[in-house]
N, CA, C and O atoms as a DFTB+ gen file, in Angstrom:
584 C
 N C O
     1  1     116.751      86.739      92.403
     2  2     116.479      88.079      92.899
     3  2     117.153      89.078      91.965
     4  3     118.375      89.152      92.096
     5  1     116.627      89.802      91.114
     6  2     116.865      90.809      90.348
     7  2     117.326      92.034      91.436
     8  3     117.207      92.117      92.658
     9  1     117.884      92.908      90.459
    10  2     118.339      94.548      91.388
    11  2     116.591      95.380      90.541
    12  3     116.057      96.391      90.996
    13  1     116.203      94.789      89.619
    14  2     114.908      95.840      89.045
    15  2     113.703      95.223      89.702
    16  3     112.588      95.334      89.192
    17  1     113.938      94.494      90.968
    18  2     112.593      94.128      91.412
    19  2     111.659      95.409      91.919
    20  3     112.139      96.502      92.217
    21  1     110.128      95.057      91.967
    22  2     109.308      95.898      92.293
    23  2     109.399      96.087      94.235
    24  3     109.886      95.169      94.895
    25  1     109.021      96.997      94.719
    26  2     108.496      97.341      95.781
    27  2     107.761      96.098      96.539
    28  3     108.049      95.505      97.579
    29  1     106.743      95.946      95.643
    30  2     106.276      94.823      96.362
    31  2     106.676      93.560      96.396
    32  3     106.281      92.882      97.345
    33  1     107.584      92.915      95.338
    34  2     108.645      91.888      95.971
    35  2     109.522      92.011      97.412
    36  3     109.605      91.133      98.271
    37  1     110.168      93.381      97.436
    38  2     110.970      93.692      98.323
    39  2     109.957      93.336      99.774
    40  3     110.145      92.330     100.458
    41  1     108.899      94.347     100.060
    42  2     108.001      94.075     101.007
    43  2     107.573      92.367     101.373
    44  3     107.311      92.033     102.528
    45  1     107.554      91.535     100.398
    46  2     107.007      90.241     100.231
    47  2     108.359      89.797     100.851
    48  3     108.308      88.790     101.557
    49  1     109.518      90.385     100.694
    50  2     110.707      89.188     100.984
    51  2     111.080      89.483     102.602
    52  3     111.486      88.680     103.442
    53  1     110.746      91.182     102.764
    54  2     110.967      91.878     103.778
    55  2     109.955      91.824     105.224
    56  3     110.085      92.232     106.378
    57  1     108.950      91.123     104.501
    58  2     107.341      91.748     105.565
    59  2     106.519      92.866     105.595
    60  3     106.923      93.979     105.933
    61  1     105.611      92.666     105.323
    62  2     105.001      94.060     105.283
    63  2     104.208      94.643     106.625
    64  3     103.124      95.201     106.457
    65  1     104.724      94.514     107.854
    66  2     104.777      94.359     108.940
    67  2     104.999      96.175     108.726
    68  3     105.902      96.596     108.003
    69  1     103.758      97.399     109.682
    70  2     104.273      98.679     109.714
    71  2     103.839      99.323     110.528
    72  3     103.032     100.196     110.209
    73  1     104.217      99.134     111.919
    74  2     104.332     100.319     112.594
    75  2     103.927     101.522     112.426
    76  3     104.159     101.913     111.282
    77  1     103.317     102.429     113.216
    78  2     102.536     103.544     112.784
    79  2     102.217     104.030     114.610
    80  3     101.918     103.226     115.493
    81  1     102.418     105.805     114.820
    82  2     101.607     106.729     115.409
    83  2     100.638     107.314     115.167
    84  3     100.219     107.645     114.058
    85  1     100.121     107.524     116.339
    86  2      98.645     108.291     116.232
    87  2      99.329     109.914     116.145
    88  3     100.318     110.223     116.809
    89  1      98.819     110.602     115.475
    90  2      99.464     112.381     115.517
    91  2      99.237     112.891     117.031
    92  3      99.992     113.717     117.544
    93  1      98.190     112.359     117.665
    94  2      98.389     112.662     119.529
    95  2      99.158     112.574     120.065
    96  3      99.383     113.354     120.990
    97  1      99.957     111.566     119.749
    98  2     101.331     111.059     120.338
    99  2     101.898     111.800     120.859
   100  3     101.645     112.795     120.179
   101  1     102.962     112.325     122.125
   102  2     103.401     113.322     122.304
   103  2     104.774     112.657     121.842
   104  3     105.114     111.516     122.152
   105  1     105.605     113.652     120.955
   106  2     107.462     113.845     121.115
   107  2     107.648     112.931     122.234
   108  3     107.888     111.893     121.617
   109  1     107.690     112.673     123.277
   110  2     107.890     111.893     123.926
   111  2     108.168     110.214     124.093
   112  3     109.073     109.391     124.227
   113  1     106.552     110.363     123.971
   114  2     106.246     109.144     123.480
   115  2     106.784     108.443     121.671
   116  3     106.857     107.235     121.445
   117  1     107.074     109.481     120.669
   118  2     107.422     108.571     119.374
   119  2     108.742     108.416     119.642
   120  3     109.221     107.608     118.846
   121  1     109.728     108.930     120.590
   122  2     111.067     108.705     120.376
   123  2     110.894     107.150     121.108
   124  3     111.106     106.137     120.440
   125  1     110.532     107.087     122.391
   126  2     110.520     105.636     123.134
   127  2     109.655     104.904     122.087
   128  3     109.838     103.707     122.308
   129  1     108.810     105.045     121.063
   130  2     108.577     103.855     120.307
   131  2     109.491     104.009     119.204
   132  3     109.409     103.094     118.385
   133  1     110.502     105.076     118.901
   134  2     111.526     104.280     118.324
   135  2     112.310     103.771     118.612
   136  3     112.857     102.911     117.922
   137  1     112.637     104.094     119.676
   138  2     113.968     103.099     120.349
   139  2     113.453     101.689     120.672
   140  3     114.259     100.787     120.448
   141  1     112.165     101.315     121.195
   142  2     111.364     100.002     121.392
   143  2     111.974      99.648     119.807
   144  3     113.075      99.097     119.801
   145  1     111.548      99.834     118.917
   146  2     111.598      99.178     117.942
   147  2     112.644      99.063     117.127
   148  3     112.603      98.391     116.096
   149  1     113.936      99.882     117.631
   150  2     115.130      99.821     116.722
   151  2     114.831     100.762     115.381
   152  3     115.322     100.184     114.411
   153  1     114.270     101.865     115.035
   154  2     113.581     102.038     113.946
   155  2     114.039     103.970     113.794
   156  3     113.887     104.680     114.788
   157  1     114.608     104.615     112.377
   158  2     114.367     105.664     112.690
   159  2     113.585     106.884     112.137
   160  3     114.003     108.022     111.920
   161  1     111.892     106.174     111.902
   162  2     111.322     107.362     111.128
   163  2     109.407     105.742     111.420
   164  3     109.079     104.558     111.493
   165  1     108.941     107.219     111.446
   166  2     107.320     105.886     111.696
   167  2     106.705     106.979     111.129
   168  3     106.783     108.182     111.379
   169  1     105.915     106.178     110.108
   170  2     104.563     106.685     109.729
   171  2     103.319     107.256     110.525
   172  3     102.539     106.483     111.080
   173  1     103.099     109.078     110.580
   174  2     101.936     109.230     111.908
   175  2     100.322     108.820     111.130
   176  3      99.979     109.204     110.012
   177  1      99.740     108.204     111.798
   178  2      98.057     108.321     111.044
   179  2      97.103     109.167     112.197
   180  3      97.148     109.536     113.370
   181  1      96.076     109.206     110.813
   182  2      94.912     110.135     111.555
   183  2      94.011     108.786     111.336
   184  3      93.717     108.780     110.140
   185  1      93.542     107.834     111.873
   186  2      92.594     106.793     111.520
   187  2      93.566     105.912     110.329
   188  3      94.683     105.422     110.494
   189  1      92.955     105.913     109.456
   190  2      93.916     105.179     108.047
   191  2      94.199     106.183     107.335
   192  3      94.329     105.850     106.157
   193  1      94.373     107.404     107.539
   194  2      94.925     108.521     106.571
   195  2      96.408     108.765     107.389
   196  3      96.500     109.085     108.575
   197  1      97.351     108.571     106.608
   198  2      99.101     109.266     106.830
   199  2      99.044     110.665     106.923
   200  3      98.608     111.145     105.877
   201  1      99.354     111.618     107.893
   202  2      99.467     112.396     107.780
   203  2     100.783     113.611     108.136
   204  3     101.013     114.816     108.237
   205  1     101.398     112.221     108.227
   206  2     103.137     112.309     107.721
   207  2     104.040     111.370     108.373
   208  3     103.927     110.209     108.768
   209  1     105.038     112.296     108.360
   210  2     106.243     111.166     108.908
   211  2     106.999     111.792     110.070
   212  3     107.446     112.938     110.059
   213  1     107.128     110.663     111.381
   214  2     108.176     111.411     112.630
   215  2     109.660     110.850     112.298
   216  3     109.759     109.678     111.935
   217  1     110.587     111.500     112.391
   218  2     112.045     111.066     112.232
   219  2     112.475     111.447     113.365
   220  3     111.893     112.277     114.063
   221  1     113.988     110.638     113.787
   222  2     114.740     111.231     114.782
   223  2     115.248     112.787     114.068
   224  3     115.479     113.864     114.618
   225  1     115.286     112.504     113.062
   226  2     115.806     114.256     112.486
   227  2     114.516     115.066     113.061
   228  3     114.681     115.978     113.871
   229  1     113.555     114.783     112.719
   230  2     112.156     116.053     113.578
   231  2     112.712     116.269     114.536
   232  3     113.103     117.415     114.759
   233  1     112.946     115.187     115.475
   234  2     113.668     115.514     117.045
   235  2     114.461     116.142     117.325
   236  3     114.281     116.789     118.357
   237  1     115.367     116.262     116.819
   238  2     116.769     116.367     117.106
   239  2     116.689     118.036     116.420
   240  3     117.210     118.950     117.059
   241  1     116.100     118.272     115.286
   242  2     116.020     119.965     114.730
   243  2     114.870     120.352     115.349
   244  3     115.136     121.470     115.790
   245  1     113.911     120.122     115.598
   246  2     112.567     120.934     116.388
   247  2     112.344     120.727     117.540
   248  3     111.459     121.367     118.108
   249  1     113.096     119.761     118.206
   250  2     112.498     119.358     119.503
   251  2     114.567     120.215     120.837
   252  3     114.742     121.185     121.574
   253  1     115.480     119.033     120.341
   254  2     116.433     118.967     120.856
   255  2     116.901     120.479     120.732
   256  3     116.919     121.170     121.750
   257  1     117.285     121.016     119.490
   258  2     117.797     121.966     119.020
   259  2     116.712     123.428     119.076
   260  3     117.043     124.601     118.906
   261  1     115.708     123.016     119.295
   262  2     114.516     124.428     119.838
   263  2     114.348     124.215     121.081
   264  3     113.168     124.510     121.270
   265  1     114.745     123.921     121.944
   266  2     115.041     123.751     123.187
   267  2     113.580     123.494     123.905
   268  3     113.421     123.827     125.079
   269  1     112.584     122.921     123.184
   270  2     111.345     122.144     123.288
   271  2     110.974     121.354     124.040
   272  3     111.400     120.346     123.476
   273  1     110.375     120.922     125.122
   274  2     109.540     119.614     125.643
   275  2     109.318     118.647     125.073
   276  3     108.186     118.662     124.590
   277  1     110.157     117.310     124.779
   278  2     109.236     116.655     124.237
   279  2     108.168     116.036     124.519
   280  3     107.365     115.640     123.674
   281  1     108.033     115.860     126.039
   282  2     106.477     115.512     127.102
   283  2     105.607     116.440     126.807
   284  3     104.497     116.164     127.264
   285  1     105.664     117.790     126.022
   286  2     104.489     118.722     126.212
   287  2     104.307     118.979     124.710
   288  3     103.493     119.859     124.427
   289  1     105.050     118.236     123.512
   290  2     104.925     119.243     122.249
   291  2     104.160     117.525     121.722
   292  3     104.638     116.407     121.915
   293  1     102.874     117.899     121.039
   294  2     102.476     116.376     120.141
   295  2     103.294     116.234     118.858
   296  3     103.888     117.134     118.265
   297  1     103.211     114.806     118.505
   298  2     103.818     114.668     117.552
   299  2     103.385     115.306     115.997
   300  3     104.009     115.204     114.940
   301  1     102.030     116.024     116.287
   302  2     101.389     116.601     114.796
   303  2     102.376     117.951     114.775
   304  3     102.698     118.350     113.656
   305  1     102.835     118.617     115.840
   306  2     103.416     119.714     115.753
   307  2     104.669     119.425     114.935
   308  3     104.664     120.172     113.956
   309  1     105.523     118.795     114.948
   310  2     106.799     118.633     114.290
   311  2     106.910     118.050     113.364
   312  3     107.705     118.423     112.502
   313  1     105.754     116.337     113.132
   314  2     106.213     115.949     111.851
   315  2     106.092     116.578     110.420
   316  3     105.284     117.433     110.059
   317  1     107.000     116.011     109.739
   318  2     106.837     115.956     108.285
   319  2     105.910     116.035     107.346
   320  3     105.509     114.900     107.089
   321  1     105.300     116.973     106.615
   322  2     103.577     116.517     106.141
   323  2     103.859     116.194     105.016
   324  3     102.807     115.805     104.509
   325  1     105.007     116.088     104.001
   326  2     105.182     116.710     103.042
   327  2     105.568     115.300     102.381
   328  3     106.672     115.115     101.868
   329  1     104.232     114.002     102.457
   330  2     105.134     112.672     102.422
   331  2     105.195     112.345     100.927
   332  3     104.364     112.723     100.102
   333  1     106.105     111.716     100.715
   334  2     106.375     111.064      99.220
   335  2     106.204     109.737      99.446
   336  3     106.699     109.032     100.326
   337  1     105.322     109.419      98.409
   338  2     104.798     107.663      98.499
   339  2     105.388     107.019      97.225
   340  3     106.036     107.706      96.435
   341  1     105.189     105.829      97.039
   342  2     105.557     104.788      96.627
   343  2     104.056     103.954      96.317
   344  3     103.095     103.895      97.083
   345  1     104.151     103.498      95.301
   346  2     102.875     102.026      94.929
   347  2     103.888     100.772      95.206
   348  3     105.100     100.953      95.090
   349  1     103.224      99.164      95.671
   350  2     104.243      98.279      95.618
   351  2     104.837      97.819      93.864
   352  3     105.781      97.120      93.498
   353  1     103.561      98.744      92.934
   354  2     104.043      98.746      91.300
   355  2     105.675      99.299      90.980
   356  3     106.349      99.163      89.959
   357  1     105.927      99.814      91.982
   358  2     106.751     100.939      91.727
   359  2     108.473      99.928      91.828
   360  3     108.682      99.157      92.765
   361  1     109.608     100.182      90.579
   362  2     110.530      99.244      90.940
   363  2     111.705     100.206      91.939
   364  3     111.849     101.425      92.031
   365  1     112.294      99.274      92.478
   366  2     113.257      99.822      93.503
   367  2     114.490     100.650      93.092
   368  3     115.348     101.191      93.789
   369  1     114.347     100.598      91.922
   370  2     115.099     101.929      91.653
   371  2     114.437     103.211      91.306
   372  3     114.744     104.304      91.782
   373  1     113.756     103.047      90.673
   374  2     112.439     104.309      91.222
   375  2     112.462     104.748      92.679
   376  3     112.891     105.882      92.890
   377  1     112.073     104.034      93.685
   378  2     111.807     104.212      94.701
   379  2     113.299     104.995      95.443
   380  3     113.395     106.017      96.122
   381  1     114.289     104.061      94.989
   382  2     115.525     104.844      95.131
   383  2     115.935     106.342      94.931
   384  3     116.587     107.002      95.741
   385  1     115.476     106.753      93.787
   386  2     115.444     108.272      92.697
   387  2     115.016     109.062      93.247
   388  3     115.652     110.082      93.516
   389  1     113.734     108.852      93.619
   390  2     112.886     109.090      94.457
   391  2     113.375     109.331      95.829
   392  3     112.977     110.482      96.010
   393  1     113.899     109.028      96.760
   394  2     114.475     109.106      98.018
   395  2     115.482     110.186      97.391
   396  3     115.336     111.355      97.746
   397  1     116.326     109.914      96.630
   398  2     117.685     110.658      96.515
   399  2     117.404     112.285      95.685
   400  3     118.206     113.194      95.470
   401  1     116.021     112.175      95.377
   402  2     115.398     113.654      94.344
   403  2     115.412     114.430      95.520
   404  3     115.943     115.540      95.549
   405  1     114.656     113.719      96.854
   406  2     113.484     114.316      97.420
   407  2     114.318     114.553      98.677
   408  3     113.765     115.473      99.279
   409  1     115.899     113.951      99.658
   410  2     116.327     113.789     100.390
   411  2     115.839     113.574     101.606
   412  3     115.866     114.272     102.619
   413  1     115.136     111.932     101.264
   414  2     114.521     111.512     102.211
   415  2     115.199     110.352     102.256
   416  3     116.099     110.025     101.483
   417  1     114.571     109.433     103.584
   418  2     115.102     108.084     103.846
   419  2     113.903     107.093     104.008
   420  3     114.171     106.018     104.544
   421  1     112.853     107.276     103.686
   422  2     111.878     106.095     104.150
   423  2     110.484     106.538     103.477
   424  3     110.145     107.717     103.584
   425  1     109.430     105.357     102.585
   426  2     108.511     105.680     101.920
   427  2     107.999     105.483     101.931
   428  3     108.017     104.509     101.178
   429  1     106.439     105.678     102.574
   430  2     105.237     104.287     102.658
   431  2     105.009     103.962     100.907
   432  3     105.286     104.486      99.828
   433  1     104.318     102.739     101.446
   434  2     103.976     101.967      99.975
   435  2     101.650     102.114     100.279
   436  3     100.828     101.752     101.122
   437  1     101.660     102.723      99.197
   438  2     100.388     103.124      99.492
   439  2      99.556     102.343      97.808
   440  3      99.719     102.660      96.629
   441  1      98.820     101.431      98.356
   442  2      98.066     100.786      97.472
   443  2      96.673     101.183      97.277
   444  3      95.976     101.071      98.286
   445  1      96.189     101.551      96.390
   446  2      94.506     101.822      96.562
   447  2      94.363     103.049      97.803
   448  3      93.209     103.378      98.080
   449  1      95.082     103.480      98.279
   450  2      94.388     104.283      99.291
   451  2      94.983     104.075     100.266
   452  3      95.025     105.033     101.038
   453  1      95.716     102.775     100.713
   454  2      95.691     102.050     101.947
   455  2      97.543     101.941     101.872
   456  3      98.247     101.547     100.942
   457  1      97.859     102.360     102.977
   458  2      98.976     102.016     103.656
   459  2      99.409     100.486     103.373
   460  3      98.836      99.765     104.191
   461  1     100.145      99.821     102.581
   462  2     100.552      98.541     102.712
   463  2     101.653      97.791     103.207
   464  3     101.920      96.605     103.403
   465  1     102.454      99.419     103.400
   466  2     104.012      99.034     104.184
   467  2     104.968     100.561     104.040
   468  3     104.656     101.746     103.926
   469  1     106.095      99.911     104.104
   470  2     106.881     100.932     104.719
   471  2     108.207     100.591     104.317
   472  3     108.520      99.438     104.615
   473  1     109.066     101.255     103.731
   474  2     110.081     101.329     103.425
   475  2     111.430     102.332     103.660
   476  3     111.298     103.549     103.531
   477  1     112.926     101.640     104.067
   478  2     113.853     102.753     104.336
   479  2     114.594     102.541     102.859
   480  3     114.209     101.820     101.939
   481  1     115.768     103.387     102.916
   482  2     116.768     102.881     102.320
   483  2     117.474     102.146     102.385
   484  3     117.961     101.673     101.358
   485  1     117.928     101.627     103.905
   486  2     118.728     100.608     104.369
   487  2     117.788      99.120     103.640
   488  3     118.520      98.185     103.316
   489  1     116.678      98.980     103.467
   490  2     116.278      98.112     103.104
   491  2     116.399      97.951     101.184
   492  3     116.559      96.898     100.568
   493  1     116.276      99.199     100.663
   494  2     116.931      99.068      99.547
   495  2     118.418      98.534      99.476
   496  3     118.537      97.505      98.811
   497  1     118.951      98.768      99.735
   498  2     120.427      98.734      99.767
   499  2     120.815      96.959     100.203
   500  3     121.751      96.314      99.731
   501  1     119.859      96.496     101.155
   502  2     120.131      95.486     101.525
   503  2     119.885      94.327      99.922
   504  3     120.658      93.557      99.353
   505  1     118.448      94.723      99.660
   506  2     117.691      94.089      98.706
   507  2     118.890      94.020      97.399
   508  3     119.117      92.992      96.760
   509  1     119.462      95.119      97.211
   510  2     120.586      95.125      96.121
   511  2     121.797      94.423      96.164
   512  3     122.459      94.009      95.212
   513  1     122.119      94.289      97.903
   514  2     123.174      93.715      98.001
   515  2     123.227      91.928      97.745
   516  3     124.010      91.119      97.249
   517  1     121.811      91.913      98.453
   518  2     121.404      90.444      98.095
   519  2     121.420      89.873      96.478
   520  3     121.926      88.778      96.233
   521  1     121.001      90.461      95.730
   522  2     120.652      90.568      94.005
   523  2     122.030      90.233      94.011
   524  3     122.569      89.128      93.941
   525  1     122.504      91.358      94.106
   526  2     124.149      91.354      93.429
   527  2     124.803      89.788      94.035
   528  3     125.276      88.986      93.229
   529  1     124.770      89.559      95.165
   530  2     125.465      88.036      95.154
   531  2     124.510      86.701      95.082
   532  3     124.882      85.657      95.618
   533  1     122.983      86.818      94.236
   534  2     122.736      85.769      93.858
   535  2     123.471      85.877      92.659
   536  3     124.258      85.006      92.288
   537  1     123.236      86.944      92.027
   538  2     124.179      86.957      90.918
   539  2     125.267      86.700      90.762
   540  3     125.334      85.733      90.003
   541  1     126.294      87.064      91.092
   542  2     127.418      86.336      91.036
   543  2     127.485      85.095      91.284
   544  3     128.296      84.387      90.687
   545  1     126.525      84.540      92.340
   546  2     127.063      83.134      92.580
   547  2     126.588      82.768      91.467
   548  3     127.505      82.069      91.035
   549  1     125.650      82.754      90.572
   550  2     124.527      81.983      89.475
   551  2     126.148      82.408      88.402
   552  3     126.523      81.367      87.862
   553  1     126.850      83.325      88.125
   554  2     127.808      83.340      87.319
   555  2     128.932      82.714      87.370
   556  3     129.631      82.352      86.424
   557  1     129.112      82.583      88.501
   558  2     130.490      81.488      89.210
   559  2     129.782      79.832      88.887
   560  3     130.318      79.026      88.125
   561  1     128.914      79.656      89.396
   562  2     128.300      78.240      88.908
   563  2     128.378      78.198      87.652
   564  3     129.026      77.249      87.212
   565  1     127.786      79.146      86.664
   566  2     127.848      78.616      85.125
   567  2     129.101      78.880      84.726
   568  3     129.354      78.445      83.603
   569  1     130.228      79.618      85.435
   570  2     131.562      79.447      84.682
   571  2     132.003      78.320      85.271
   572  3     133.234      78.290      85.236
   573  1     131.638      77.595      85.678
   574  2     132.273      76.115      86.887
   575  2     131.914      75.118      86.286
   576  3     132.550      74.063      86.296
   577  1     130.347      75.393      85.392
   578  2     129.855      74.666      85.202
   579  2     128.967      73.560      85.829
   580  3     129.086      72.370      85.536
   581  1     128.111      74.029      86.673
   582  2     127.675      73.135      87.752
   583  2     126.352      73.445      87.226
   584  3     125.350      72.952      87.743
């Protein structure tokens, strides 16, 4: 496991398993499917078109902090439109740069057109941490000699 792997290794090691709202959704309803899922940001679609992203940050600045409904406000009203994508071509430090240019936390991976997954940072970070101690161990073995 390299630290310059692509996107789509990461997804391949990770699942490309992605969750997604409909923009009808009410505020309501995307916070209880994030908490169902342990998760803090879902891709909204219009059919197979993204037409952004819900975060607990949407919530918490437009919903919590505007003293808002979230049973009465849909989720097209608050999210994010403004999405930054990723190809699975793309290597994970790119994708990283990218998060840290743009001060975001999570990126769909958009192939041909098509949604192929979904990415945070926590999953970068993991992917690196992993790299870094195959590596070392593969360096401890050849200084051991095994």
């Amino acid at each position: 496991m390299t630290t310059n792997g692509t996107i789509g290794t990461l997804l391949h090691h990770k699942g490309a398993q992605v969750w997604s709202l409909s923009a009808k959704a009410t505020v309501f309803e995307a916070i209880q499917f994030l908490a169902e899922k342990n998760i803090g940001a879902v891709p909204v679609m219009d059919g197979e078109q993204i037409v952004g992203i819900f975060s607990e940050r949407d919530y918490t600045r437009k919903i919590a902090l505007a003293g808002k409904s979230s049973k009465a406000t849909s989720v097209r009203d608050i999210l994010s439109t403004a999405v930054v994508a990723v190809t699975s071509q793309h290597t994970i430090e790119e994708a990283m740069r990218l998060m840290t240019d743009n001060r975001i936390r999570h990126l769909p991976v958009i192939d041909n057109g098509k949604m192929v997954g979904f990415v945070s940072i926590g999953d970068m970070v993991n992917w690196i941490i992993s790299a870094q101690s195959a590596t070392i161990q593969q360096m401890e073995s050849y200084l051991a000699g095994r």
